[in-house]
N, C-alpha and C positions, 0 to 999 in steps of 0.2 A: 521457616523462612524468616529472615530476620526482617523489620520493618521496612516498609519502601519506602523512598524520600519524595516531600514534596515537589509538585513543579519548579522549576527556577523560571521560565519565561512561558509567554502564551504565543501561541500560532494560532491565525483567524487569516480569515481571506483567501485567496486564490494564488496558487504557485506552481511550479513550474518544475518539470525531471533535468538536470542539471545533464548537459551533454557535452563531451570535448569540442566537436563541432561548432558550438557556440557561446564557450565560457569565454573567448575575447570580446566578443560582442557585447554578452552578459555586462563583464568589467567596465566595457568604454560609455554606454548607453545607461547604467544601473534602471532599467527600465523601473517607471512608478507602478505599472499594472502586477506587478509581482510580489506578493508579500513574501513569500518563502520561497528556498529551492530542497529539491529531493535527490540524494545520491544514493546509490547501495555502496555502503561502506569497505564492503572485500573491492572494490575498483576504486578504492584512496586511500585505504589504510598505506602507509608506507609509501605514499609516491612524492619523488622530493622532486629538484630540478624545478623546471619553470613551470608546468602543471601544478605543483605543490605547492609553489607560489601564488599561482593564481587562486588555488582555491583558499588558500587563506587569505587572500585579499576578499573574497569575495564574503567569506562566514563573517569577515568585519563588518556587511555590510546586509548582509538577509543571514535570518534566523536558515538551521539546514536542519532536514529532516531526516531518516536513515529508513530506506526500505532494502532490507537485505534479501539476498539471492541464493546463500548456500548452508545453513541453520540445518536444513535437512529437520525439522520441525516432527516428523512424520515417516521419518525412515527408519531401516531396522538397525543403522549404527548408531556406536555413543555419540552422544553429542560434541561435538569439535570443543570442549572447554578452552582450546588456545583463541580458536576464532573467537569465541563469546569475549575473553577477556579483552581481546584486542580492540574488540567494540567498544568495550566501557572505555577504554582508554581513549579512543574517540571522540567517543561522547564528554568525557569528561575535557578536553582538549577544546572540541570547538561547540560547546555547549548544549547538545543537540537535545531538544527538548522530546522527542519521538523516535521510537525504533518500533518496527512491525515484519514480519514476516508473511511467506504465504502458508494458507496450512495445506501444505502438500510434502510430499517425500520429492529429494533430487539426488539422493545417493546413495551405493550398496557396493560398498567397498569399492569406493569412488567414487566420485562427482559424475553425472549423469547430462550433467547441462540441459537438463530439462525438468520441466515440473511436473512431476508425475502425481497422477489422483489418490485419493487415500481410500479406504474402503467404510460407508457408510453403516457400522458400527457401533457398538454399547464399547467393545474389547477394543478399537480404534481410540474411540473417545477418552476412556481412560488412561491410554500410553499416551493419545498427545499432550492431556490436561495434566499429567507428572512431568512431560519433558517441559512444559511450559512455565512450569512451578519451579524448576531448576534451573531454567534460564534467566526469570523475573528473579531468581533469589541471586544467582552469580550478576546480573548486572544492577540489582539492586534498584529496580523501577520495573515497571506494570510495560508489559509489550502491546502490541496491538497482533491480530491475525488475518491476514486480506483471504476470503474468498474467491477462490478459484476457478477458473474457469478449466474444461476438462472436456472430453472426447470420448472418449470409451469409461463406462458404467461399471464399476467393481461389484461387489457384495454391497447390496442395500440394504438391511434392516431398517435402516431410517431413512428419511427424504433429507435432499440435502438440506433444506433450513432447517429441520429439527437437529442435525449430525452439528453443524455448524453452532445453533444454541446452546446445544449439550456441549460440546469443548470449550466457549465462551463460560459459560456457568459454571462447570467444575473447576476450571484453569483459574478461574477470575482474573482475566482478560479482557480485553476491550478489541472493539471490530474494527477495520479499515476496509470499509463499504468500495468495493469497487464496479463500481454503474456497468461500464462497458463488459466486465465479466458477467453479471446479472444478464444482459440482454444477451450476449454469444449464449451462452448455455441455455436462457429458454429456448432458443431456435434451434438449438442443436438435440434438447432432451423436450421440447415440446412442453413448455410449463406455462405459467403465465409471471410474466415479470414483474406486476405490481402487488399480484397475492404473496409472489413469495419475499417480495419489499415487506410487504406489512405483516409478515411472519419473525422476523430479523428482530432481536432486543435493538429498542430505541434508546436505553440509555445508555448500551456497548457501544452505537456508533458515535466515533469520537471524528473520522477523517473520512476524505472522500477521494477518489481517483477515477481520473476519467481518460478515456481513450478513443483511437478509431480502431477498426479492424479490417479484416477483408470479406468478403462475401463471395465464399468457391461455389455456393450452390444455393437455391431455395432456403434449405434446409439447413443447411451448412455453412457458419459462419467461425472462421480464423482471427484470435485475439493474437495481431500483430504488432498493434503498436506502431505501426507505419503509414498512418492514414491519417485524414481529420476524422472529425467524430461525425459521424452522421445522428441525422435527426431523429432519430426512433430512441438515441443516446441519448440527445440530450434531454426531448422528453421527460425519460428518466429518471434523468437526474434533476428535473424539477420537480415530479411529484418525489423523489426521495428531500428534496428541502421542504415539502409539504407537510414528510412522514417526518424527519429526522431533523429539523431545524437548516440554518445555514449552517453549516460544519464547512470548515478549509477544505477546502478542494483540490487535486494536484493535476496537470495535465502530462499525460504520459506520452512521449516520441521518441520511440526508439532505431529509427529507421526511416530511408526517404526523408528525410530532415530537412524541411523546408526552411526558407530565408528566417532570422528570430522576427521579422518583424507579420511573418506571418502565423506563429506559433502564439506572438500574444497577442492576438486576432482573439483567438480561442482565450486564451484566459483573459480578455474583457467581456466576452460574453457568459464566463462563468461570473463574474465580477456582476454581470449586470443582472443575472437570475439571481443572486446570493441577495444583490440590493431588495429584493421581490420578497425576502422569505430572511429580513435580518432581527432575528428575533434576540442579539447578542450571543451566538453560539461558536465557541472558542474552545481551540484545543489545550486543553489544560494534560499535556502526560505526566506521568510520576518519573520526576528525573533525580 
């Protein structure tokens, strides 16, 4: 692998998933509560016309972060090496200081449109930690890998915070902690959410992402993306800046898209826990 390159800029504070719905708003307001915004890259690569426009009005003005959707990180196909390339070109375009994926599979000779679980594995481990190593080498910076939230239980040799350590460690990668995934899966797989917070490498977690979700049953809780966050969430995600410092935070809304002015409701209250726990903890990625 040839050497990765330094950061070119830092990300710190609290920001925001970038939505069509509200990137006019976004532009008109340049709200101050927002330090960053988050796009998945395959819904911009290549979009010209007045959306293209807007978004490059907007990267002049907030650092943009890249959480991608279709990596397939974990599936039994090659890696998309056109997608990957496309990315760098991205990145290198509107400076994007972070790219992360999730580590789950979402395609088997063809996209899936869903994230499917991976199976908790020695022989898993090491196919994601070589595909990981080929993607950090083709775009030439350190990725991050978000934690998944998941539904039906594969092959466990390992728990999922050991599976998840073990592909951090070999891959040498870094984590993109996401809170509201942590809480749907203790409720769904019955764990405790703070033992397995302080099982997690504290010096992998570099970013943080936060959500609402649905709640179908007791038991059974739906990472939608369409909610606010309820309380048990943010919780959370305060003892995780207990565990993990203030690390940038992202708020995720993908649906039921409320007015912006009530979206960053929510990231002033991640702003104001961050203040609680500002120990100078900044996203420094390898760009």
């Amino acid at each position: 692998m040839r050497p990765l390159k330094e950061a070119a800029t830092v990300v710190s504070g609290s920001g925001l998933g970038l939505r069509r719905d509200f990137i006019t708003d976004i532009l008109t307001q340049l709200p101050e509560q927002v330090d960053f915004m988050e796009v998945a890259p395959e819904n911009w690569i290549g979009i010209g016309g007045q959306h293209g426009k807007q978004f490059s009005a907007l990267a002049e003005h907030y650092p943009i972060t890249l959480h991608g959707l279709s990596l397939n990180i974990g599936g039994p196909d090659p890696l998309d090496t056109k997608l990957i390339d496309n990315i760098r070109q991205f990145i290198d375009r509107y400076q994007c200081p972070f790219y992360s994926e999730h580590l789950t599979a979402c395609g088997d000779h063809g996209h899936l449109y869903d994230l499917m679980p991976l199976p908790f594995t020695e022989e898993a481990v090491h196919y994601v930690a070589e595909r990981v190593k080929e993607v950090q080498d083709r775009l030439g910076m350190r990725i991050a890998l978000e934690n998944a939230s998941y539904y039906t239980a594969l092959q466990q040799d390992l728990s999922e915070s050991d599976f998840i350590c073990a592909v951090l460690k070999e891959a040498d990668c870094d984590l993109l902690l996401d809170i509201n995934n942590i809480y749907v899966n203790s409720v769904n797989h019955s764990y405790d959410p703070i033992q397995f917070l302080r099982r997690l490498p504290v010096e992998r977690a570099i970013y943080f992402h936060i959500a609402g979700h649905y709640r179908e049953a007791e038991d059974l809780r739906i990472d939608t993306h369409g909610a606010d966050v309820l309380a048990r969430v943010w919780f959370l995600l305060e003892e995780a800046y207990r565990l993990f410092g203030s690390q940038p935070t992202l708020l995720e809304r993908d649906f039921n898209i409320p007015p912006l002015e009530t979206l960053l409701l929510e990231v002033e209250r991640v702003r104001a826990l961050q203040s609680c726990y500002s120990d100078d903890y900044s996203l420094q990625a390898a760009l």
